[in-house]
C-alpha positions as CSV (number, residue, x, y, z in Angstrom):
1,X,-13.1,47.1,13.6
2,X,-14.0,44.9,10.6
3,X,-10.3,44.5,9.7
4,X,-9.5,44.0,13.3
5,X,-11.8,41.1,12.9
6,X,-10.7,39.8,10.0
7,X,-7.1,39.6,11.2
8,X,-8.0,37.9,14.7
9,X,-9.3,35.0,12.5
10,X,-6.5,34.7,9.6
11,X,-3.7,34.5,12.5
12,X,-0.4,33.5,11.3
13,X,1.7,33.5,8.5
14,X,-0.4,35.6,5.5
15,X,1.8,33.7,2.3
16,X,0.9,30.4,4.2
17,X,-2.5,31.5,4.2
18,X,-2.8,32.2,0.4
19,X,-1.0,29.1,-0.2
20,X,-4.0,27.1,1.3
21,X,-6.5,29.3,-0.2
22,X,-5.7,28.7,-3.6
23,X,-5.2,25.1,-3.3
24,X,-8.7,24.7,-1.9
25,X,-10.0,26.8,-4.8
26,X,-8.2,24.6,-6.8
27,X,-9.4,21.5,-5.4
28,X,-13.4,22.8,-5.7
29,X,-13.2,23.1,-9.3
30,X,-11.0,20.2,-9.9
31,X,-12.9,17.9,-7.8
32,X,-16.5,19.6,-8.7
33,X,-15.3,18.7,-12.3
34,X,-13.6,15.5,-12.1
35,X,-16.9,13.7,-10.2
36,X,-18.8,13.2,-12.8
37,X,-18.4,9.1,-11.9
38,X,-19.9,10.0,-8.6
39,X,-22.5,11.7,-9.7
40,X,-23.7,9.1,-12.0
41,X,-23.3,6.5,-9.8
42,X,-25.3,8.6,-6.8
43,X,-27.7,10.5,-9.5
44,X,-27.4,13.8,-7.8
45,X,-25.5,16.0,-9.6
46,X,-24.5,18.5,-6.4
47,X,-23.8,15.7,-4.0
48,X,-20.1,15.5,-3.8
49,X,-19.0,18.7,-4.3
50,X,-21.3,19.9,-1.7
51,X,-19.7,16.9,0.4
52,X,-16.5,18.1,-0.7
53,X,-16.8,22.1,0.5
54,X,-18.6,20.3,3.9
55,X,-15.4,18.4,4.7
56,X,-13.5,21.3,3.6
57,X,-15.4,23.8,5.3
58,X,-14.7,21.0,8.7
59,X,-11.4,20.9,8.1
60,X,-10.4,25.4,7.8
61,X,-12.6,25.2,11.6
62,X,-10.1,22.8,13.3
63,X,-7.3,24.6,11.3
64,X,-8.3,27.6,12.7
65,X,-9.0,25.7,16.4
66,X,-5.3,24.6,15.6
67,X,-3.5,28.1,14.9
68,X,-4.8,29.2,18.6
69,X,-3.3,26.5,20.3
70,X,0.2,27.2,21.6
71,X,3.0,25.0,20.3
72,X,4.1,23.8,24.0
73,X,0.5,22.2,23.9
74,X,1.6,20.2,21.0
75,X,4.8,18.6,23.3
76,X,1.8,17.3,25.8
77,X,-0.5,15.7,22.9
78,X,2.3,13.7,21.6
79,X,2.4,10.8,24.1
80,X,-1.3,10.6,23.5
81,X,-1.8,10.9,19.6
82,X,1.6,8.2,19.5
83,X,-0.7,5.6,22.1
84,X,-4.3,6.2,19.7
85,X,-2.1,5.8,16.5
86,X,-0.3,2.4,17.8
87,X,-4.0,1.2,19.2
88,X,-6.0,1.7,15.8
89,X,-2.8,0.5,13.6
90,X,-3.1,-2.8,15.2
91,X,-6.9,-2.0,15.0
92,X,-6.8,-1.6,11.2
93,X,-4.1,-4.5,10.8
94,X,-6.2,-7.3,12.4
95,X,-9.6,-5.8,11.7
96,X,-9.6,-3.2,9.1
97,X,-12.0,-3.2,6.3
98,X,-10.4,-3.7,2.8
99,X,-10.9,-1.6,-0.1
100,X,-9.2,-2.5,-3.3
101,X,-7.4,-5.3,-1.7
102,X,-5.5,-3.2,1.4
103,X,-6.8,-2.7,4.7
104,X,-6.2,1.1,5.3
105,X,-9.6,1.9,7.0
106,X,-11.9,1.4,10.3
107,X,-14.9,2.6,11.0
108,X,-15.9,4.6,15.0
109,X,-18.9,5.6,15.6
110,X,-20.5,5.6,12.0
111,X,-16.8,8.1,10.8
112,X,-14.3,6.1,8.7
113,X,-11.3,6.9,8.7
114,X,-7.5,6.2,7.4
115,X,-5.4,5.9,10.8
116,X,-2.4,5.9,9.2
117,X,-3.3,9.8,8.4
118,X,-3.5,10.7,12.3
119,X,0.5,8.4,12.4
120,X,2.0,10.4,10.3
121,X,1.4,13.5,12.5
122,X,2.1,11.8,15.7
123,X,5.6,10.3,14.5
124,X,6.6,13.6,13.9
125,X,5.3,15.5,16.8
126,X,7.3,12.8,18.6
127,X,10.8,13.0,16.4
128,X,10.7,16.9,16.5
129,X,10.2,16.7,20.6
130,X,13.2,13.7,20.3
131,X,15.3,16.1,18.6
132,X,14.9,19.4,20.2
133,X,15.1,17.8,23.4
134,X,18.6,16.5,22.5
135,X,20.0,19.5,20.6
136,X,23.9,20.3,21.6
137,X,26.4,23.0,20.5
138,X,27.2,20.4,18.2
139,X,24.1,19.2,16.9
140,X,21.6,16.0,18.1
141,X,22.8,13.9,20.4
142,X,23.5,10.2,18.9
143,X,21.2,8.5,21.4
144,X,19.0,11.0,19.9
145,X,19.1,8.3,16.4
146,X,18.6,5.3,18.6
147,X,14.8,7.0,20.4
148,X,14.1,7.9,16.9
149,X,14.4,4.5,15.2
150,X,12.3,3.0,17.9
151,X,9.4,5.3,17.3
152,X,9.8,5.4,13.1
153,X,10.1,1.4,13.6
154,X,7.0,1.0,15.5
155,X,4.6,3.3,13.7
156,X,6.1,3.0,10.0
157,X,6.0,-1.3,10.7
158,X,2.3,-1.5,11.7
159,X,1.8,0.9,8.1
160,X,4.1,-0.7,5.7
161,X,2.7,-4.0,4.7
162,X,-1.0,-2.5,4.1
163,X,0.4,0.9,2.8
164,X,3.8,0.6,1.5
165,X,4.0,3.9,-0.2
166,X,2.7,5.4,3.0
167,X,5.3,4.2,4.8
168,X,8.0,5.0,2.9
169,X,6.7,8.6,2.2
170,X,6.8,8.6,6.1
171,X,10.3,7.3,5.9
172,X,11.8,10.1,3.6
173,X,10.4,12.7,6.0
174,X,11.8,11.1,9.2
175,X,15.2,10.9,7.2
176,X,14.8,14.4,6.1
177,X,13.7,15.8,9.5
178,X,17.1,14.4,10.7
179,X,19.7,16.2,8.1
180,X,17.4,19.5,9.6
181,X,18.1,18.4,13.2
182,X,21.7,18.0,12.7
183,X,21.5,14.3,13.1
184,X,25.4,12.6,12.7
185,X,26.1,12.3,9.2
186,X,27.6,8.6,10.1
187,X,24.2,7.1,11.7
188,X,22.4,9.0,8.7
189,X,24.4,7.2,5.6
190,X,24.1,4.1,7.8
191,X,20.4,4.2,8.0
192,X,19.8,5.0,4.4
193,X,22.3,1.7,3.4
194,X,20.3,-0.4,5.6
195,X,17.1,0.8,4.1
196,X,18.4,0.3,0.6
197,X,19.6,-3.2,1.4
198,X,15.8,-3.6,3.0
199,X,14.4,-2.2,0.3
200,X,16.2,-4.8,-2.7
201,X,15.2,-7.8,0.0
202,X,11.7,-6.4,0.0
203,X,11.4,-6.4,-3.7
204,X,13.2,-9.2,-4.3
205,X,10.2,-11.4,-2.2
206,X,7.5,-9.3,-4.2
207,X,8.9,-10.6,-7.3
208,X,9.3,-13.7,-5.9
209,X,5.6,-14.2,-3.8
210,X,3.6,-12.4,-5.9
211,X,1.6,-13.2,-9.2
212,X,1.0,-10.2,-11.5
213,X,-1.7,-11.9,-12.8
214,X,-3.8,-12.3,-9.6
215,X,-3.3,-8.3,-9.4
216,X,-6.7,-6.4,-8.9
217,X,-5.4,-3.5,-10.1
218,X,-7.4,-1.4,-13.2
219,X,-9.1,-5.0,-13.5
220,X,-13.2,-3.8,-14.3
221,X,-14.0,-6.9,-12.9
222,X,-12.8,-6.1,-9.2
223,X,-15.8,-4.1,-9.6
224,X,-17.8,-6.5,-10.2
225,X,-16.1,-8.5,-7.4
226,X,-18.8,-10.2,-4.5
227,X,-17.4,-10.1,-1.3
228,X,-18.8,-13.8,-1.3
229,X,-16.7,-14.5,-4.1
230,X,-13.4,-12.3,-2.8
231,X,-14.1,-14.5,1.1
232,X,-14.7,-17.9,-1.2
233,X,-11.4,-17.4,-2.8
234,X,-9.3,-16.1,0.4
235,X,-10.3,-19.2,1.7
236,X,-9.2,-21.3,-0.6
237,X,-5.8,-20.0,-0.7
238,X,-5.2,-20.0,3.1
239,X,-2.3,-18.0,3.6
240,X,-0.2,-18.6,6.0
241,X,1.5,-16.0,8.4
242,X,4.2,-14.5,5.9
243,X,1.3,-14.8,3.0
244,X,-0.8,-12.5,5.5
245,X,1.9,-10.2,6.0
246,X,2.6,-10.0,1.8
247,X,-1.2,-10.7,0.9
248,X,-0.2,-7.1,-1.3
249,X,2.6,-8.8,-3.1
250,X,0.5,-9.2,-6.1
251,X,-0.3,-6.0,-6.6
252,X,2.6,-4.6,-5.9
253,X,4.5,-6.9,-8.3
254,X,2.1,-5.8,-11.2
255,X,2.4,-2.2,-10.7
256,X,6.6,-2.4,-10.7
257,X,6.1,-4.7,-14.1
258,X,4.3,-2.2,-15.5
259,X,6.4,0.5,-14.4
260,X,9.6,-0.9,-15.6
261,X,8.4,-2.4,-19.0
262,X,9.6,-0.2,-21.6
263,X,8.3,-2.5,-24.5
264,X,6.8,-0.5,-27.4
265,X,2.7,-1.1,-27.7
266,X,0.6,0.3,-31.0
267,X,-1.7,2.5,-29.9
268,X,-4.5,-0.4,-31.5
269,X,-3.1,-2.7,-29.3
270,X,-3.1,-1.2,-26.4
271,X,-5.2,-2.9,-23.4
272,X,-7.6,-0.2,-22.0
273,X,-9.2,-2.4,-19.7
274,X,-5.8,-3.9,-18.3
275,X,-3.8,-0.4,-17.8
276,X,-7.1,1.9,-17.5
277,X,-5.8,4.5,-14.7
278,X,-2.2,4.8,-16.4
279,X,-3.8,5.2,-20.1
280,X,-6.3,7.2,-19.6
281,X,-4.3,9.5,-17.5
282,X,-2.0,9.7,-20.4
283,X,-4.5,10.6,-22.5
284,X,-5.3,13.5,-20.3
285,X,-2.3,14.9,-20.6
286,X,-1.5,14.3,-23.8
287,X,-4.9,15.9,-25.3
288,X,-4.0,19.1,-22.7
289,X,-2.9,21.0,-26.1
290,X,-0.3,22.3,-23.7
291,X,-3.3,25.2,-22.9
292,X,-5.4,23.1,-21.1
293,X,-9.6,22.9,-22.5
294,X,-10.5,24.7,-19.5
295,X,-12.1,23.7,-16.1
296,X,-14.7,21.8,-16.2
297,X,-14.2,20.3,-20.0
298,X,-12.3,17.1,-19.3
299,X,-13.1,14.3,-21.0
300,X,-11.0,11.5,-18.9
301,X,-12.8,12.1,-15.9
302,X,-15.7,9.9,-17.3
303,X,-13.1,6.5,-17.7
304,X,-10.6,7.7,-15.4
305,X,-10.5,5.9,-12.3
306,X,-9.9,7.8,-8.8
307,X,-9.7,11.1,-11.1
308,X,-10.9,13.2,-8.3
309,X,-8.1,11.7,-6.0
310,X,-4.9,9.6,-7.3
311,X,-4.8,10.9,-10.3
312,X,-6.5,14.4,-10.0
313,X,-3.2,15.9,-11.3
314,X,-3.8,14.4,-14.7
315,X,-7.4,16.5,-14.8
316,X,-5.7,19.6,-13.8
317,X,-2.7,19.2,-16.8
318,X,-6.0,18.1,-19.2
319,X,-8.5,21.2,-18.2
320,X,-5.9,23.8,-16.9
321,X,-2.4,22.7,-19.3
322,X,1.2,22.9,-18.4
323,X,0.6,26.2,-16.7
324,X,-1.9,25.1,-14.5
325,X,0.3,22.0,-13.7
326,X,3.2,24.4,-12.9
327,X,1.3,26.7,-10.8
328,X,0.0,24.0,-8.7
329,X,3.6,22.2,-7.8
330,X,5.0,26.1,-7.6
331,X,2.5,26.2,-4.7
332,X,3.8,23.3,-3.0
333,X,7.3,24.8,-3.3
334,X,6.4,27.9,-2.1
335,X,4.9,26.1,0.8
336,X,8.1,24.1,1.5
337,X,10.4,27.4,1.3
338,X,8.3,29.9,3.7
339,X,7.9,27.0,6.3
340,X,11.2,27.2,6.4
341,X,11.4,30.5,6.7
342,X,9.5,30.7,9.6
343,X,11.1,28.0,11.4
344,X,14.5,29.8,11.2
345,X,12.8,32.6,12.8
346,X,11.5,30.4,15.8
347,X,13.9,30.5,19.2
348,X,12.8,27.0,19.9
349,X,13.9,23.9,18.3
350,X,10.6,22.0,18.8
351,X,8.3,24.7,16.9
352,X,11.0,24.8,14.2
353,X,11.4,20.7,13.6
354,X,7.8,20.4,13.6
355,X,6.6,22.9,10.9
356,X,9.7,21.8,9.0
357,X,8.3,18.4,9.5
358,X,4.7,19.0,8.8
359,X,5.9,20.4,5.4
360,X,8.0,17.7,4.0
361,X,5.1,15.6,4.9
362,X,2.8,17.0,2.5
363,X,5.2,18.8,0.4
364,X,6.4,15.1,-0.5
365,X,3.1,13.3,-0.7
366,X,2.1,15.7,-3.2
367,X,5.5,15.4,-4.9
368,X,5.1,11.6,-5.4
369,X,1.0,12.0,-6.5
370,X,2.0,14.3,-9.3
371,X,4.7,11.8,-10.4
372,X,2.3,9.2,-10.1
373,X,0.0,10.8,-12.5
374,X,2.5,12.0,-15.3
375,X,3.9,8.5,-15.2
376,X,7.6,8.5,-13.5
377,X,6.5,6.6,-10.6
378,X,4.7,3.2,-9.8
379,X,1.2,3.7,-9.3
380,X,-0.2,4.0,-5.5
381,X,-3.5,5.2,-3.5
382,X,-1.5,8.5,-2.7
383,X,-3.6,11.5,-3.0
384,X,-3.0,15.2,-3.9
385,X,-2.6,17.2,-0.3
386,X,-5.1,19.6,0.3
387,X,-6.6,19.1,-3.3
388,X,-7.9,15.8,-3.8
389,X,-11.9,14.4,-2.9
390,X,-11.1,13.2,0.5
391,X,-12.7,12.5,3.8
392,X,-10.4,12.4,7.3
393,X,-7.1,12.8,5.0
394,X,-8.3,16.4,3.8
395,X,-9.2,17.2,7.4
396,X,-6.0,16.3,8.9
397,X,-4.4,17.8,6.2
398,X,-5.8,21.0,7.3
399,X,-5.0,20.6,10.9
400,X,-1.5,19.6,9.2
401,X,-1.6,24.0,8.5
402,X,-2.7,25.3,11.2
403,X,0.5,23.4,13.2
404,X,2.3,25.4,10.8
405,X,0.3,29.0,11.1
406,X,0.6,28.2,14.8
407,X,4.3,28.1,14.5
408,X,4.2,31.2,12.6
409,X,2.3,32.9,15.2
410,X,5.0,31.6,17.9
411,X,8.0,32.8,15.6
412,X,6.4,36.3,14.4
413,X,5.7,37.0,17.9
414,X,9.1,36.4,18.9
415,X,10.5,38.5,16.2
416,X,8.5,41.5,17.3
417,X,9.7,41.0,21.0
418,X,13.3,41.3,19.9
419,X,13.1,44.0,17.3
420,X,11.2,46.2,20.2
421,X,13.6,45.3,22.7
422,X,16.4,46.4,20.7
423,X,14.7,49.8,19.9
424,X,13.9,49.8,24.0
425,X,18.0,49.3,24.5
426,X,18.7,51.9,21.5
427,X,16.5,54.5,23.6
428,X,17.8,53.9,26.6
429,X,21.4,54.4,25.2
């Protein structure tokens, strides 16, 4: 009866299961160790892990809330999380409240909250219904391209000038969600040469607008920062409309710079202070011994900023070494590869588009965090999925799996209706 039990509460898919048990084990001791900032800084020594395992502990409830819910529910919740996402996008854009110089957040009813998190899901409940809706013997239908460009242009344009990696994360896994739907080639190359072109414009007004040396970023003294100073001095710039829209320019100038200069620095004259997250993240891994000193006996966490989120990769290569590193991004993998599994076993397109698009959703955000933090991509605000200090992004995240462990639930079930059919035909024969 126990067992019984036990198995009525971890429905679905067992490997997907084990997947997100051991990143949240993972993510206790990474985040319990890498906190120690926070704990300084609040002078209780428990206080964010035990925040930590509370969101966590929020977030395995609605996953499991999730799991139970049929997928054809999903198909009626999509008008609805598409509407809330455009409302607090243009919420966030006119009246968000800034943190490190974007505007990502807004606060409801004392909760704040990332809506850009809740998007991401919504754009691709919406393009998986788009394209099993206009499956053919032949693949999607090309008005399918046209219905899914109007809903990726929408949502990814309200994200992209406040969250630029965001959005193009959300991008790739729009684009990839397509080559699984059997989108035309044709409209698919097209697309990617128009972002491309897009993309060299974009850069080239970055490098153009921007001043590196306004950048906030690894500066100490944006800590140190007033908001009476930061209002005094937007006020004196007055930007116009188009200095709004690319008030992130400077940042994201200084962070390409620093990612594409190759020049040779002596260690002695390196500039801590100007290049704190990238250094000392460096450090971490380079002091790993390849073995790893262990959880909990990092010393970057203490100068490392954001080291239990952007850059909690680095503290895992530092405490747990190149295996731990591996075994982390082999989870990921693993995650990527059964979801697909399981939506090749689904008889319905929707289920299968949606776990497939759930998946590259994280499976990419935690692609680009891990390059992030061994240095072979820009620097961003993306965390690690289901593994980094987080607030409504780790409880979404969750919700994120239980899609997927509903879809497995869906697909197993019909699995077992075939196979006992076919015995039931064998018999009767």
């Amino acid at each position: 009866m126990k067992n019984k039990s036990l198995g009525n509460l971890f429905k679905g898919d067992k490997v997907i299961w084990m997947v997100f048990f051991f990143l949240c084990i993972i993510s206790i001791i990474e985040v319990y160790s890498a906190s120690s900032s926070l704990s300084y800084t609040g002078g209780n020594y428990w206080s964010p892990i035990i925040y930590h395992c509370s969101i966590l502990l929020v977030g395995i409830v609605l996953m499991v809330i999730v799991l139970n819910i049929k997928c054809r529910y999903f198909k009626l919740a999509t008008p609805i999380f598409l509407g809330l996402s455009v409302i607090m996008l243009l919420w966030v854009l006119f009246a968000g409240q800034s943190t490190n110089g974007a505007s990502r957040w807004i606060s409801f009813a004392g909760i704040q909250f990332q809506p850009s998190e809740l998007a991401k899901g919504a754009l691709v409940l919406a393009v998986a219904q788009v394209l099993s809706a206009m499956q053919t013997d032949h693949g999607a239908d090309r008005k399918a391209f046209k219905y899914i460009m109007w809903l990726s242009g929408i949502i990814i344009g309200l994200i992209l000038f406040e969250n630029l990696s965001t959005a193009m994360l959300i991008g790739l896994t729009v684009i990839l969600m397509m080559f699984v739907g059997r989108v035309p080639f044709n409209q698919v190359g097209r697309l990617i040469g128009i972002i491309v072109l897009a993309g060299v414009f974009l850069l080239s007004m970055v490098m153009l607008v921007g001043d590196d040396k306004k950048a906030a970023d690894d500066l100490p003294a944006r800590q140190n920062l007033t908001e009476q100073t930061a209002a005094a001095r937007q006020e004196a710039q007055s930007p116009g409309f188009f200095g709004k829209l690319l008030h992130r320019a400077d940042t994201w100038k200084a962070r390409v710079k620093k990612f594409f200069n190759n020049e040779y620095v002596a260690p002695k004259d390196y500039d801590l202070d100007k290049d704190a997250q990238v250094a000392h993240a460096n450090i971490a891994i380079a002091s790993s011994d390849v073995v790893g000193k262990g959880p909990g006996n990092s010393n970057e966490r203490d100068f490392l900023s954001q080291a239990f989120s952007d850059f909690i990769y680095a503290i895992i290569i530092e405490e747990m070494g190149i295996q731990g590193a591996v075994f982390v991004a082999f989870l990921y993998i693993i995650l990527l590869f059964r979801t697909g599994i399981i939506a090749n076993r689904c008889e319905n397109s929707f289920p299968a588009f949606l776990a497939m698009g759930i998946a590259f959703l994280l499976v990419t955000q935690a692609l680009f965090n891990m390059l992030v933090a061994v240095g072979l991509a820009p620097v961003t605000g993306q965390p690690l999925p289901l593994i980094s200090k987080g607030g409504t992004s780790t409880i979404i995240n969750c919700v994120y799996i239980g899609v997927i462990l509903s879809v497995s639930r869906s697909a197993r079930k019909k699995k077992d209706e075939r196979t006992s059919s076919g015995g039931l035909s064998k018999v009767a024969a």
